[in-house]
C-alpha positions as CSV (number, residue, x, y, z in Angstrom):
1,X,71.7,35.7,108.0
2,X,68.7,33.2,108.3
3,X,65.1,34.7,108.8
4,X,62.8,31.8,110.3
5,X,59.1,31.5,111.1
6,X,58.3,29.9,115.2
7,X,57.6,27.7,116.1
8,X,58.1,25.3,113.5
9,X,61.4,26.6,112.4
10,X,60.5,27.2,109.2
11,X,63.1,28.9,106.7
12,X,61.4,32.3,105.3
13,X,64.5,33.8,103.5
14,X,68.6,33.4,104.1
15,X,71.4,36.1,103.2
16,X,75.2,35.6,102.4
17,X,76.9,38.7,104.3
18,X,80.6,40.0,103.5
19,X,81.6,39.4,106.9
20,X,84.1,42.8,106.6
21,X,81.4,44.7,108.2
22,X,78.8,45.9,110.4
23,X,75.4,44.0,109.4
24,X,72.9,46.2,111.5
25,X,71.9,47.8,108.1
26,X,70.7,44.3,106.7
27,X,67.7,43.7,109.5
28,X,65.4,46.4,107.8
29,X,65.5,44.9,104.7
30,X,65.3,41.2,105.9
31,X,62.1,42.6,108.0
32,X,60.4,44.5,105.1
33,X,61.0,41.0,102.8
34,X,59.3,38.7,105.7
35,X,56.0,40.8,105.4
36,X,56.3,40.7,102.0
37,X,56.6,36.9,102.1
38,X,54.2,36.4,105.2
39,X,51.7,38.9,103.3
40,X,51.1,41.0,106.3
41,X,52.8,43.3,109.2
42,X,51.4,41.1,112.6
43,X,54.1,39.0,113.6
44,X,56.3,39.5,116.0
45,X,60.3,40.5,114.6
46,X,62.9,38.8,116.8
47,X,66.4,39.4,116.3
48,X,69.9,39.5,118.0
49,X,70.8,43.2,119.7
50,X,72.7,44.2,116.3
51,X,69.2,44.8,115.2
52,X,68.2,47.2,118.2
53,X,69.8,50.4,116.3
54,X,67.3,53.7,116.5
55,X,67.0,53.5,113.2
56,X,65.7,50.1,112.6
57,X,63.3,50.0,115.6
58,X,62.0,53.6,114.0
59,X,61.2,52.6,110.2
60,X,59.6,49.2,111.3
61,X,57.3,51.1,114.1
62,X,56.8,53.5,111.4
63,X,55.9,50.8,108.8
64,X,53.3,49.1,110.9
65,X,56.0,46.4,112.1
66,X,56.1,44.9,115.8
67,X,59.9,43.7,117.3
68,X,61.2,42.8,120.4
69,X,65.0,43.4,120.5
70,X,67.7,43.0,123.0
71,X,69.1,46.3,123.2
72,X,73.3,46.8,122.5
73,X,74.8,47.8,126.1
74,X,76.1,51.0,124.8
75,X,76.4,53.6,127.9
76,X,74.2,54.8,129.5
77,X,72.3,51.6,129.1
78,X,74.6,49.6,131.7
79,X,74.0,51.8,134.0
80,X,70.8,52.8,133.5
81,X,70.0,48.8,134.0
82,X,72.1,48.7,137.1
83,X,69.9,51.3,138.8
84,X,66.8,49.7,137.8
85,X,67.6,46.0,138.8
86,X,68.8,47.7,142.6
87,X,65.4,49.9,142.3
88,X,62.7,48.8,140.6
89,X,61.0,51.8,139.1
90,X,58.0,49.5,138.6
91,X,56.3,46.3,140.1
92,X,58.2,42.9,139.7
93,X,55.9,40.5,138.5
94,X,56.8,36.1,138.5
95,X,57.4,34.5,135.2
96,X,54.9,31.3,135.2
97,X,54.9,28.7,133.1
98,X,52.4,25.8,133.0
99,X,53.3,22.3,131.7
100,X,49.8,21.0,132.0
101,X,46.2,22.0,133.0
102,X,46.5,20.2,136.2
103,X,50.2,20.9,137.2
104,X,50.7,24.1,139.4
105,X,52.6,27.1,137.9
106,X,56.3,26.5,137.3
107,X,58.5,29.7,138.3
108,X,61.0,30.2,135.7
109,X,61.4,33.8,136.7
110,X,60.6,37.2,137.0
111,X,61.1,41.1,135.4
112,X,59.3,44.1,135.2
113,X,58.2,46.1,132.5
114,X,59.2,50.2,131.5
115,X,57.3,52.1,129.6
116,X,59.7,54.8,127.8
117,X,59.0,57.2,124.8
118,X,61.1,57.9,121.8
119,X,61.7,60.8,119.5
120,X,63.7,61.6,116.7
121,X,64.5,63.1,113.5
122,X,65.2,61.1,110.5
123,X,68.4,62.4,108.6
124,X,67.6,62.4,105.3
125,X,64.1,63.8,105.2
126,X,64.2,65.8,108.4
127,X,60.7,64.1,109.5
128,X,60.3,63.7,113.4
129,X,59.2,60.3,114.9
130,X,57.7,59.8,117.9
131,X,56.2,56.2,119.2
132,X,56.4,54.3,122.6
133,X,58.3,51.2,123.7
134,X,58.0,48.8,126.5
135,X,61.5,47.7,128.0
136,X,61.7,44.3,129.5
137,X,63.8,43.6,132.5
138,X,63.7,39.8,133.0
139,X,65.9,37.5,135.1
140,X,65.8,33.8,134.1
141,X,66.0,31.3,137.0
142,X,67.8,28.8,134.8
143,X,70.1,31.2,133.6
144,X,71.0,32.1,137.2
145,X,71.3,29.1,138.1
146,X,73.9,28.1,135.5
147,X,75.6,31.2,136.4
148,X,76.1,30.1,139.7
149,X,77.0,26.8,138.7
150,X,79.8,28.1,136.2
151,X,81.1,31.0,139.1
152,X,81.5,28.1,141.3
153,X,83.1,25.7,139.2
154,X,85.8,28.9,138.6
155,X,86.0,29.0,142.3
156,X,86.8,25.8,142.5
157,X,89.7,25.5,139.5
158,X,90.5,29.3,141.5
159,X,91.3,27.3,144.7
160,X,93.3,24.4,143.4
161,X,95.5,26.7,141.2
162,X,96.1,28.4,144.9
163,X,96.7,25.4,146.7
164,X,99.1,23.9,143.9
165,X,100.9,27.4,144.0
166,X,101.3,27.6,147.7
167,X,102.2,23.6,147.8
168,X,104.9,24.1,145.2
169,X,106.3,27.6,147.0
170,X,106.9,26.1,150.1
171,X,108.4,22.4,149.1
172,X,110.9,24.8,147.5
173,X,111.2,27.1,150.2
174,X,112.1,24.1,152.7
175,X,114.7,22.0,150.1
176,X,116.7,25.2,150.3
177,X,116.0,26.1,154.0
178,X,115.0,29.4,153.3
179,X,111.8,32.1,153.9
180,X,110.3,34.6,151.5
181,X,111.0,38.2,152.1
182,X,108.9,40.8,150.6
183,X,105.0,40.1,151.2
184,X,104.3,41.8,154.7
185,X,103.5,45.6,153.5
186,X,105.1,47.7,156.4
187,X,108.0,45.3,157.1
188,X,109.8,44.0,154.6
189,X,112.5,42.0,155.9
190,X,109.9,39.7,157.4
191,X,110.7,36.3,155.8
192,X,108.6,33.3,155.8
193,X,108.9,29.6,155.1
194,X,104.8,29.1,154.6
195,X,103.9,32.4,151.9
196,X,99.5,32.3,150.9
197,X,98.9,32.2,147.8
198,X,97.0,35.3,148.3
199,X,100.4,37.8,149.3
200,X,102.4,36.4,146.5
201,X,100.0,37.2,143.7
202,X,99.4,40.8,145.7
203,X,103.1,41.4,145.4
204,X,102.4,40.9,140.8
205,X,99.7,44.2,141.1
206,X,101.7,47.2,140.3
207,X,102.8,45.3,136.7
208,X,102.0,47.3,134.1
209,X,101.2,46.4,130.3
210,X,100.9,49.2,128.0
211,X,99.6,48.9,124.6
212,X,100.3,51.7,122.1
213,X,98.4,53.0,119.2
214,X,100.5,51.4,117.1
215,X,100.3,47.9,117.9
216,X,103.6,48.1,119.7
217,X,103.4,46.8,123.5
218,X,106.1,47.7,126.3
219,X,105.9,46.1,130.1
220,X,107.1,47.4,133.5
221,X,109.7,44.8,134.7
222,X,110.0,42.4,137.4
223,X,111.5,43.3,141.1
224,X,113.3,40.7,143.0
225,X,110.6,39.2,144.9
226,X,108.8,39.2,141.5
227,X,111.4,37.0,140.1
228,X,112.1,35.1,143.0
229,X,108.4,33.7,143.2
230,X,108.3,33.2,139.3
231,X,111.4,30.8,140.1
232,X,110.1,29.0,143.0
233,X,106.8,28.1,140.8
234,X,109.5,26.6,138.3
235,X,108.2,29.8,135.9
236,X,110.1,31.3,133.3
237,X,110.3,35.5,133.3
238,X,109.7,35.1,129.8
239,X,105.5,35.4,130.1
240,X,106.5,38.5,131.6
241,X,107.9,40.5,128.5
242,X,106.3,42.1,125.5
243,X,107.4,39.2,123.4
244,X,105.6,37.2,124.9
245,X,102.5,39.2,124.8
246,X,103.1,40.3,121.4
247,X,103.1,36.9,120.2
248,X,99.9,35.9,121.8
């Protein structure tokens, strides 16, 4: 764990962890040793969501300490977010930012702001804390925007993996002079010679992969169609038995 001063990046204090366990204990500690090194309690304490237990943002309010966490999405927090972001419960304000004096405001984004109480008691001397928080909802524009980018370059591996699948399907399917039987719900004697990618994977949803407490795994098995696509993709049934999930 590495405690820095911004902007310059400066190293305040580092700590070797045992890596067999949780670490959300060690950012009290790391915080009460930066105000001891800093010499004073008004800075601003960022830190990963590992930090953001009740505990830790309780003792540093309580010690005169400032932070700014991204909370853990433990329920109900994901949903709690999902309402919000569909419903504001407050006004959505832009994110601006301003490269120079004379250059017009950059939009990098936008979020509103929740004010929220919090009470508790602490365990081991029973004393009640009460303080006040501000949540941050904020949506990045570049994030988005890479989002986007990366949900479209999955489209597009998406599509060719159809098109390859399909392609291979039916060059088989017409060497042997022969249709597909098995992918028209309702009729299934219907054969084809040109099968979508889309009906052959629909016909792999009803398999099943159980994994038991202890360790061991166990698979439904394949039906004929099942099999029969698997061999028209030049496929082996083997990547459809527990062995083959078992050994990773």
């Amino acid at each position: 764990m590495l405690a820095t001063l911004d902007s310059l990046g400066m190293l305040l204090l580092g700590a070797t962890l045992t890596g067999n366990g949780g670490d959300s204990s060690e950012y009290l500690p790391t915080w009460r040793k930066m105000t001891e090194i800093i010499g004073h309690r008004e800075f601003l304490y960022l830190a990963d969501s590992k930090a953001s237990t009740w505990e830790n943002r309780a003792k540093i309010h309580a010690e005169g300490g400032i932070y700014c966490f991204p909370l853990a999405m433990t329920q109900p927090r994901p949903k709690l977010l999902a309402d919000w972001v569909k419903n504001p419960p407050t006004e959505v304000e832009k994110i601006v930012e301003k490269e120079e004096e004379e250059s017009a405001p950059l939009e990098i984004g936008n979020g509103f702001e929740i004010p929220l109480g919090n009470i508790g008691v602490e365990p081991e001397t029973e004393k009640k804390s009460q303080w006040d928080e501000r949540w941050l909802v904020i949506k990045s524009n570049a994030l988005a925007s890479r989002q986007i980018k990366g949900l479209m370059f999955l489209l597009t591996i998406a599509l060719r993996v159809f098109t390859l699948m399909e392609f291979v399907v039916r060059r088989q399917l017409h060497q042997f002079q022969s249709g597909l039987a098995g992918l028209y719900e309702g009729n299934p004697k219907r054969t084809t010679e040109r099968p979508t990618a889309e009906k052959m994977l629909r016909v792999f949803r009803n398999i099943t992969l159980y994994i038991y407490r202890d360790d061991s795994i166990e698979i439904s098995g394949l039906n004929i169609v099942q099999q029969q696509i698997l061999r028209l993709m030049n496929v082996p049934e083997s990547i459809y038995t527990a062995h083959y999930f078992a050994s990773g």
